[in-house]
N, C-alpha and C positions, 0 to 999 in steps of 0.2 A: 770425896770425888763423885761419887753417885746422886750424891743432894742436890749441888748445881745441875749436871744433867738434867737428874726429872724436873728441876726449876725450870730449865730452857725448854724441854717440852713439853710443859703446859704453859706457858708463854704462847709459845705457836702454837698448839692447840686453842687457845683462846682468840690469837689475834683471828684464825682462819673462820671461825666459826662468827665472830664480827662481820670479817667481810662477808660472810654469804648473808648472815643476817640483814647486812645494809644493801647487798646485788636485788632478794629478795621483796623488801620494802622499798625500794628506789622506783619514784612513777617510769612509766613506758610510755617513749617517743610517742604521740598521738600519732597515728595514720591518714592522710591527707589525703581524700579522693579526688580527681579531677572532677570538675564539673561536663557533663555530656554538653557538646559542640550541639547547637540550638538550628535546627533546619532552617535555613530564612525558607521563606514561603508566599506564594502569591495569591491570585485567583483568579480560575477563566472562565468563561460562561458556558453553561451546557441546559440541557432538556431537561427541564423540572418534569415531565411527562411526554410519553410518545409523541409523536407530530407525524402524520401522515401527509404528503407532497402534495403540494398546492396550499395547503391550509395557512391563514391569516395569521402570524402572530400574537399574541395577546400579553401582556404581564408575566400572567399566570403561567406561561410554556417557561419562561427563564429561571435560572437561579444563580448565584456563584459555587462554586465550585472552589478548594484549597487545591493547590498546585503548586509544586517544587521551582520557587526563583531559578532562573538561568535551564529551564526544561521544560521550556514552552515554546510548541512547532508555533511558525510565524502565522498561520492561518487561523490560529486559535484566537480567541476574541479575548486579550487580558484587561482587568479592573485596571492593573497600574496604567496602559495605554489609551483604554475607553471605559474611564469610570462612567458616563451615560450611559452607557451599553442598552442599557433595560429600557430605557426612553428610546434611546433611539431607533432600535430595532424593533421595537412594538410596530405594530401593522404591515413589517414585512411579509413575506410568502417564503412558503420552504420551496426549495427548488429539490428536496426528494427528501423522503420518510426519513426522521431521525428518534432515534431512541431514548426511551428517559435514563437520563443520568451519561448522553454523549455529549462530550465537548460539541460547539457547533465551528464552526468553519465559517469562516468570512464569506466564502465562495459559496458557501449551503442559502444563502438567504439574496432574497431579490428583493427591491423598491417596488417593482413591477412583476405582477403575473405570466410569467411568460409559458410558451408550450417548453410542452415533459422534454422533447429530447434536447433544446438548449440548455434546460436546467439542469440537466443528468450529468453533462457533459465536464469533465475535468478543465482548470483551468490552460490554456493554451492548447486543448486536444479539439479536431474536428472531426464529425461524422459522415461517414461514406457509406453507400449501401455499395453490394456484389451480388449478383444472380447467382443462386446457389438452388441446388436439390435434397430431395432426400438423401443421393448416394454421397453429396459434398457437405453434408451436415450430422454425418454420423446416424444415420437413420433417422435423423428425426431430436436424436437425442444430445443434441447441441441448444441449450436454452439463454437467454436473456440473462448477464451476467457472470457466463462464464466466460471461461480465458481461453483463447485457443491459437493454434500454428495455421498460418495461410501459407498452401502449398502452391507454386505457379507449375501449369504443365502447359508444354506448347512441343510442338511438332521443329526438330534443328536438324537443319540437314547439312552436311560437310563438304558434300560437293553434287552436281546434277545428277538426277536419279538414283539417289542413295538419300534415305530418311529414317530419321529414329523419332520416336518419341522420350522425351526430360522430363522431368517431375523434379523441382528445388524449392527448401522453404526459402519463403525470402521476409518473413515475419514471426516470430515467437511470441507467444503471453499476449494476446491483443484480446480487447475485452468485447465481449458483444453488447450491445444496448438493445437490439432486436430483431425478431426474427418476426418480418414481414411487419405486420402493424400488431406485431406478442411484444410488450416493453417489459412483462412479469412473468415466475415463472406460474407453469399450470398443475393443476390435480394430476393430467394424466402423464404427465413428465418428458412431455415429447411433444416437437411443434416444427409442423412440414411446413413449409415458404417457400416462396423462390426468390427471395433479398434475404440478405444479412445486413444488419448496419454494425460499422463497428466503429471503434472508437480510435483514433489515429494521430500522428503529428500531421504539419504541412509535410515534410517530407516522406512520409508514410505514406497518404493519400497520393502523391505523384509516382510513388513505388507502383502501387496495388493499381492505378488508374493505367500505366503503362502495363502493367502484365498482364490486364483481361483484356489487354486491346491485342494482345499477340498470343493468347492461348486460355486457358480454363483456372480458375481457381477454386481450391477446395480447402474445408478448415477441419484439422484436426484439434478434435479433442483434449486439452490436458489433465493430470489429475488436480484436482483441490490443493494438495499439500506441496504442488508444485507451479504455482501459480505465481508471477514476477509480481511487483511491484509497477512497472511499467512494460511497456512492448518494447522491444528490440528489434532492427530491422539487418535482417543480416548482409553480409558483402555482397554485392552480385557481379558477375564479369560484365564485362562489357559484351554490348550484343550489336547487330547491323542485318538488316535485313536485305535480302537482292531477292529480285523478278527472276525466276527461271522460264523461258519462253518451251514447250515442246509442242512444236510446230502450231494450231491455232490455241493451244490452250495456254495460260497462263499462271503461272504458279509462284507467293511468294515465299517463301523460306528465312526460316532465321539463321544465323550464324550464330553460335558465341564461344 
């Protein structure tokens, strides 16, 4: 009785020790790595070197530039849309300084020479000046390029012989292009004028052109890191102006 026994376990001893033997030597599933998803890729033209405003085109200012297919702003000048690019924009003019190694903009380059504040100017924006002073320019320290709030003050009065003075923005983030005939800024970091020109839509310019006709404007300052992408023109109520007569003198007054 005990013979068969230990015949039947080493039987199974044996067979167990097969199979690890065979688990052991038996190849391993090869590991299959995905291949990496391949960027399609384009190319758009930018500044092989600085270019300072006004300057002639040449060859030598271009290059292509690699750029992400389907991530290219429509202003950007792409090989796939204008493989001539490099012919054809040779002996344009820069309509303002661009940096080596920036995309250029369609909008950045002219056929024709034209003056500095047409070329500055964004596409669709127009430029308006406003009589300003020191105390409406931040001392002085309101320069060419930045961003600022136009604030309208004008004298409203609610009924005869009763007047208050208002003060309302009625513009955010609008960008300056100059202060008097200053298009840059200066060493001493301050520039006293009496214009500002700024930069506007059509309907901005009919904002700002109606409010210095009825009271004063003055630009406040913004900081850098708060500076919009474009101006904003804020609500305004409706306004009506009436003659107040007190006896020869004549006085007119706003409502709003």
């Amino acid at each position: 009785m005990l013979r068969p026994l230990i015949l039947i376990i080493a039987l199974g001893s044996g067979g167990a020790a097969a199979w690890i033997a065979a688990q052991e030597t038996a190849p391993q599933p090869a590991v299959v790595e995905s291949a990496p998803t391949a960027t399609v890729t384009t190319a758009v033209l930018v500044a092989a070197r600085g270019v300072p405003r006004g300057q002639r085109m040449n060859p030598e200012d271009f290059r292509w530039q690699t750029w992400p297919a389907g991530d290219v702003p429509s202003e950007f000048i792409e090989r796939g849309a204008q493989p001539d690019a490099l012919d054809k924009f040779t002996g344009y003019f820069a309509n303002r300084a661009i940096s080596a190694g920036e995309p250029i903009a369609s909008w950045s380059l002219a056929a024709q020479q034209s003056g500095f504040l047409a070329g500055s100017l964004m596409p669709g924006m127009r430029a308006v000046a406003i009589n300003v002073n020191a105390q409406s320019t931040a001392g002085g320290f309101i320069l060419p390029h930045d961003r600022v709030d136009v604030l309208h003050t004008m004298k409203a009065a609610r009924e005869p012989g009763s007047s208050e003075v208002r003060s309302r923005t009625i513009l955010r983030g609008v960008r300056v292009l100059a202060i008097d005939q200053t298009t840059e800024d200066t060493e001493s970091g301050t520039v006293l004028g009496k214009t500002a020109t700024l930069e506007l839509t059509d309907p901005q310019v009919e904002a700002v052109t109606a409010a210095e006709a009825t009271g004063t404007l003055s630009l406040s300052l913004r900081p850098f890191n708060e500076n919009p992408d474009q101006a904003s023109m804020m609500d305004m109520e409706p306004t009506k102006t009436i003659r107040v007569r007190r006896g020869t003198s004549v006085e007119d007054a706003v409502i709003n």
